[in-house]
Structure formats: C-alpha cells, structure tokens
C-alpha positions in Angstrom: -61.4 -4.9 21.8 -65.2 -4.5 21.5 -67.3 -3.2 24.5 -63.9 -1.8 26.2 -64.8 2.0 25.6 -69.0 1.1 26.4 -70.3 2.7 30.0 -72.5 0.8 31.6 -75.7 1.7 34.4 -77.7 0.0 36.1 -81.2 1.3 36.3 -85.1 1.0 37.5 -87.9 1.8 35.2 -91.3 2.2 36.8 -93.9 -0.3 35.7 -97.2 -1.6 36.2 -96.0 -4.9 39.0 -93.3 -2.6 40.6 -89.8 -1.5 39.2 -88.3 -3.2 35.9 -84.7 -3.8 36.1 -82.3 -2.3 33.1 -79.1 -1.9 32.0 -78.0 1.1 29.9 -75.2 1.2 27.4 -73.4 4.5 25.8 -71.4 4.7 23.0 -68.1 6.4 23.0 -68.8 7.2 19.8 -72.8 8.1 19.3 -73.9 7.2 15.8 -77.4 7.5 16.7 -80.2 9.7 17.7 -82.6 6.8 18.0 -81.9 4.1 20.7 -82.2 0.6 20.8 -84.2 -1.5 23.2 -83.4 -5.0 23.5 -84.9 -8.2 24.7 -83.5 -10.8 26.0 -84.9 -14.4 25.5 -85.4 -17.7 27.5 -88.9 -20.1 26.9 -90.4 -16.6 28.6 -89.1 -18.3 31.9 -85.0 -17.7 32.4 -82.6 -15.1 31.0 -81.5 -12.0 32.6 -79.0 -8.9 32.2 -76.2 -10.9 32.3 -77.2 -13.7 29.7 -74.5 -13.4 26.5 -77.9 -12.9 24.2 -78.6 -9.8 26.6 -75.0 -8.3 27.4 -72.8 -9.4 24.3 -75.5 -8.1 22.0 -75.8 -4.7 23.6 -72.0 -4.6 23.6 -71.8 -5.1 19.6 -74.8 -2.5 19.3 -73.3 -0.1 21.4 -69.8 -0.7 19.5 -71.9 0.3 16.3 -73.1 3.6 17.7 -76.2 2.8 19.3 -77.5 3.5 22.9 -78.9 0.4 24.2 -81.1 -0.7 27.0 -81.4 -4.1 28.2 -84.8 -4.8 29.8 -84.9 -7.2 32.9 -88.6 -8.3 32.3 -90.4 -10.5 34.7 -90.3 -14.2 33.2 -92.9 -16.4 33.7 -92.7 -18.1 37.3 -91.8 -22.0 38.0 -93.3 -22.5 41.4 -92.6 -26.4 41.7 -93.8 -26.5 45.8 -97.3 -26.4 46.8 -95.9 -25.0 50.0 -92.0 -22.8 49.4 -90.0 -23.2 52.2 -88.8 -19.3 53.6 -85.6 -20.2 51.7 -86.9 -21.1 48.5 -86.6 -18.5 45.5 -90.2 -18.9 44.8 -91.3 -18.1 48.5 -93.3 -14.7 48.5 -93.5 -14.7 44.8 -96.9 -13.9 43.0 -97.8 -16.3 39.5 -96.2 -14.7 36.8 -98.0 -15.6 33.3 -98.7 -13.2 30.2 -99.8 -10.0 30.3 -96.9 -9.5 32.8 -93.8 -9.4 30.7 -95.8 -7.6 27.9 -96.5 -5.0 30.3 -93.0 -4.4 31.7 -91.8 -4.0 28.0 -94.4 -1.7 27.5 -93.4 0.4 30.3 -89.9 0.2 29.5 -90.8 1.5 25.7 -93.3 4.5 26.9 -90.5 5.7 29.3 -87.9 5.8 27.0 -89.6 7.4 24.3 -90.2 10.4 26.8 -86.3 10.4 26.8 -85.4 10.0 23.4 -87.8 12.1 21.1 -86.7 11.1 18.0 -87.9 7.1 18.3 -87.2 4.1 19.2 -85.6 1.0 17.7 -86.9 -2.3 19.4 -85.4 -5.7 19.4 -85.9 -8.9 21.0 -84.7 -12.5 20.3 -86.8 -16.4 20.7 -89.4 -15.5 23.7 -87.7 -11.7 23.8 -89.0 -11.6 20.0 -92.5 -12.3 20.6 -92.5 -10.1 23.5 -91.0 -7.3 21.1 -93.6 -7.9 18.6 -96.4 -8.0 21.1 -95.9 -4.9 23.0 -96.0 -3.4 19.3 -99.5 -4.2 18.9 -100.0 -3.2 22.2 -98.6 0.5 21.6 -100.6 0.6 18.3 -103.7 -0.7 20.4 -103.2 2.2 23.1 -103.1 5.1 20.4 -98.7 5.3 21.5 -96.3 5.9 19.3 -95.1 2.8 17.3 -91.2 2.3 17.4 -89.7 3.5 14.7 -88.4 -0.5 13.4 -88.6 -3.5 15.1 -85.9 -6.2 14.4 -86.7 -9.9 15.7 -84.7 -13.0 16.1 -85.6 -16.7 15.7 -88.7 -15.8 17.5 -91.7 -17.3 17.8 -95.4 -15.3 17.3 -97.9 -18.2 16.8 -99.7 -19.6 19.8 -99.2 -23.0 18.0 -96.3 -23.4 15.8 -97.5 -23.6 12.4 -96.5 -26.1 10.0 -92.6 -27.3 9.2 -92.2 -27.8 5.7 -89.8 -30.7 4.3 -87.7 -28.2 3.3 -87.0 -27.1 7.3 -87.8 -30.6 8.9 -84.8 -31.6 6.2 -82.1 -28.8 8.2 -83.0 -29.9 11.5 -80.4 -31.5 13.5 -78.8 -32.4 17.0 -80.8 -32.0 20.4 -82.9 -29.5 19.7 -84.5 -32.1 16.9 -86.7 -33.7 20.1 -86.5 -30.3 22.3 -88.3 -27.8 19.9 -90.7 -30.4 18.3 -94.6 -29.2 18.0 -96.1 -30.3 20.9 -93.3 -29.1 23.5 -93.2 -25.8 21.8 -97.0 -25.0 22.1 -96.8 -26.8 26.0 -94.2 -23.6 26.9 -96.7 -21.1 25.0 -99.5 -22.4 26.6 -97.4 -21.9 30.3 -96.5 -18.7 29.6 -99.7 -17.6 28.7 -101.4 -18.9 31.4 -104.9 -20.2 29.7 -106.3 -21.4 26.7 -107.9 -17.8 25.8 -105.0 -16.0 26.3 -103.6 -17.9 23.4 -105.4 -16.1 21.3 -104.9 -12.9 22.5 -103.0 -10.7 19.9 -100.7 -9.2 22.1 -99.6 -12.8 23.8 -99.1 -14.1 20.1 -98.8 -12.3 17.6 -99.2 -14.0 14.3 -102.3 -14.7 12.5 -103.7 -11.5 13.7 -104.4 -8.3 12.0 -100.9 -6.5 11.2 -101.6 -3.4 9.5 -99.3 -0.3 10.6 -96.9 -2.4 12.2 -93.6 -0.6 11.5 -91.0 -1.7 9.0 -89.3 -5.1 10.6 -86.2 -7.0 10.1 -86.7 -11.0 11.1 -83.5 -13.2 11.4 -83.8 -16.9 11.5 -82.0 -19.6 12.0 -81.2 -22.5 9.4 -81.7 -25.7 11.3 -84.6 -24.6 13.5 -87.9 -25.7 14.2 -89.2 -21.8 14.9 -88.4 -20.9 11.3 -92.2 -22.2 11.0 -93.3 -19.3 12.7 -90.7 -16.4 11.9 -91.2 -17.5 7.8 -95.2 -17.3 8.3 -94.7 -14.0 10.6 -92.5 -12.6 7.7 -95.5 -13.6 5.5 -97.7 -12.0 7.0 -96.1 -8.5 7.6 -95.6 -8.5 4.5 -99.3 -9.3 3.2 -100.3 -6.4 5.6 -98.1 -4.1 3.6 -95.2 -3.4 6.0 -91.9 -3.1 5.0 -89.8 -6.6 6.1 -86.1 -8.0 5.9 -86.4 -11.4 6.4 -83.0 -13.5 5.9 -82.1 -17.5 7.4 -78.8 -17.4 8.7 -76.9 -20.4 6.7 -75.5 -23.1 9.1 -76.8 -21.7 12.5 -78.9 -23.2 15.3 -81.1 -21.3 17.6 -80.1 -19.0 19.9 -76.9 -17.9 17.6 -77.1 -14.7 19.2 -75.9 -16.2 22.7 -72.6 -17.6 21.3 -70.7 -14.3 21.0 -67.7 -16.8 18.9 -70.7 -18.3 16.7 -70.1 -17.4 13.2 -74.0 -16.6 13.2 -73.7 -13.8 15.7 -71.2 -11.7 13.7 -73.8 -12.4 10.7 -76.5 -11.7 12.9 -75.3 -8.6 14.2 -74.3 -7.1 10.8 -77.7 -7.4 9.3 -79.0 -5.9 12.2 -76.6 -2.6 12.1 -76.8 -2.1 8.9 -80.7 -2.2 8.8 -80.6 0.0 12.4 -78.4 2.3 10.4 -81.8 2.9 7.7 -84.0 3.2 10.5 -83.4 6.9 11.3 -84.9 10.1 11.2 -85.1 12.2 8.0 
C-alpha cells in the first residue's frame, strides 16, 4: 500500500514572521541524497499540511525514494471584519500579502540546505508553483545556492495571465470555464500581492523577467486549463534564457490533478516528476 512504510514529523523551521510549520517524510527505502521540498497550493490564500496536493504527493515522493518536506507557508490573509470578534480566526492576525510566503519558503530552503549538503530539489504546484519559482530568483538574487531542479505544476508566474490561444480556449470546460477566466485570475494576483508595484516585482511573479541561471525545470500542465497561458509562456521563456526545461500537458486533466490522489493525472503527474527527480542528482 503506498505511504504505509513512510515516517512522518512534525516540525518548526525558523523564519523571518516567526516559525514556519512542516512536515517531514522518510523513506524506508532512501533513493536519494538530495531532498525534495514541496509546495502546497491554494489562490496563495488556503491549503495546508493536510491538503491531498500537500500530503498524498509527499507520500508518492517518499514511496519513490525521496525525503520530503512539506512547507506550511503563511497564505495570504482574508480579514472580512473591520472589527474580529475575540473568536474570530482573523482576530490578532497581522495582513498577510507577498513578500510573506516568499520569505517563509526561502527560509525553509536556506535551512534545509544547511542539512542536506548535496542540494535540494524544489517543487510547488498552482500558487505553491509561483512561490517555488519565486524564492528561486530570490536565492539567485541573495548570492545562495540555487536548488539543484525545480519541478512546477499548473502554476502560474505572470502578474497578468497572458494570452489563451484558440488552441487552449478550445480544451476548456466545466466550472473552472467562468472561475479561472482573465480578469478573476489577475484580481487573486493582484490580492496576494498586495499593490500594483508589487506586481511587478520579480520575485512575486516571475515570468517576463530576466531568467538566466535558473536551474534546469520540469513544468507540468494541465489540458483544459486556463493557466496553461502562463506555464506555456514560463516554459518559453526558461528556455530562451538557456535553461534546461521539461515541459509536458497532461492529456485529459483539469487543474489541480495533483489533489485527486485517484485522478489518472496524478499517477501521470507523479511519474514524470520521479523520473526527472531521479536525473537531478549529484555526479
């Protein structure tokens, strides 16, 4: 049965805005001196340990050989009262926008490169894939050591979503049609980042920025979604910049195949990414 011979712990990673929650898996059977940090994703305002895109992935890693740690970052705060009541979950909470999560993933990365000398693989999925990507520039930006491959799923890394072709607006079907059109896409980017000029900060989005020594990247993507626009361009442009990219569309998934554990897309998913993990080694 997978998972069933995985240990788990819970842990607490120091970080910039207090501890960062995370969840270590080990392999019964260690295939790998390089680990695997993995994002979860969520709009950049829900997800958690727990979420099947979190846990079930890091299972199916862990199965393959890999250590993995799940990274609890701080999401990007709803605070729908003017005035929480003492009960409410927002009560005592401080606004939570961009450079937050960034900077809990960076943490996260610098402290677990202290523990594993040989490198580190990084991951993340939707909002946990732009997040992945942007603590990348981030590391390269600081003068740290870049992970050793980055592997991103139907993410997006434009502050606006650039431009579905016929080809893509032709795959597109049930609700996510009227959920993950243009305008509602670019309304959560603008939320998580928090202002207008933070848009256009490289390490909130990405894309369209200067990519050069970016380490060699994997991108999944699902068929019949809108945020193809921006993991196709994001491919393109890794690869103008001369780094070495996988980039494959999942046939006949959705978004967010990686949260259905019985979606034929997250056996698919999950294969491509062990087998590319699997090159991304030392010597």
């Amino acid at each position: 049965m997978p998972g069933v011979a995985v240990a788990t712990t819970n842990d607490t990673i120091a970080g910039p805005h207090g501890p960062i929650p995370v969840r270590r898996y080990y392999p019964a059977h260690p295939a790998s001196a390089v680990p695997v940090v993995w994002l979860h994703g969520g709009a950049f305002v829900k997800g958690g340990l727990d979420l099947p895109e979190t846990h079930d992935v890091a299972l199916a890693l862990a199965d393959a050989g890999f250590a993995v740690i799940t990274v609890d970052y701080r999401l990007a705060t709803f605070l729908k009262r003017r005035r929480p009541s003492p009960e409410s979950n927002t009560a005592g909470r401080s606004r939570v926008r961009y450079p937050v999560p960034v900077d809990d993933v960076v943490a996260v990365l610098t402290r677990v490169s202290e523990e594993f000398p040989a490198g580190v693989i990084l991951g993340g999925a939707s909002a946990g894939a732009c997040l992945a990507a942007a603590a990348t520039l981030r590391l390269a930006a600081d003068g740290a050591p870049a992970p050793r491959g980055v592997f991103l799923a139907y993410g997006i890394f434009h502050a606006a979503l650039p431009v579905r072709t016929p080809e893509l607006l032709s795959r597109l079907r049930g609700r996510r049609r009227f959920t993950h059109i243009p305008p509602l896409l670019n309304l959560v980017n603008l939320y998580y980042a928090g202002s207008r000029a933070a848009l256009a900060d490289p390490h909130a989005f990405p894309g369209g920025h200067e990519l050069t020594g970016f380490p060699r990247t994997l991108l999944l993507d699902a068929d019949h979604d809108s945020m193809r626009a921006s993991g196709g361009r994001f491919a393109e442009e890794l690869a103008a910049a001369g780094v070495g990219v996988d980039y494959h569309v999942i046939p006949d998934t959705d978004h967010a195949f990686l949260n259905r554990p019985n979606d034929p897309g997250f056996a698919a998913g999950l294969r491509l990414i062990v087998e590319w993990a699997r090159r991304v080694q030392p010597g």
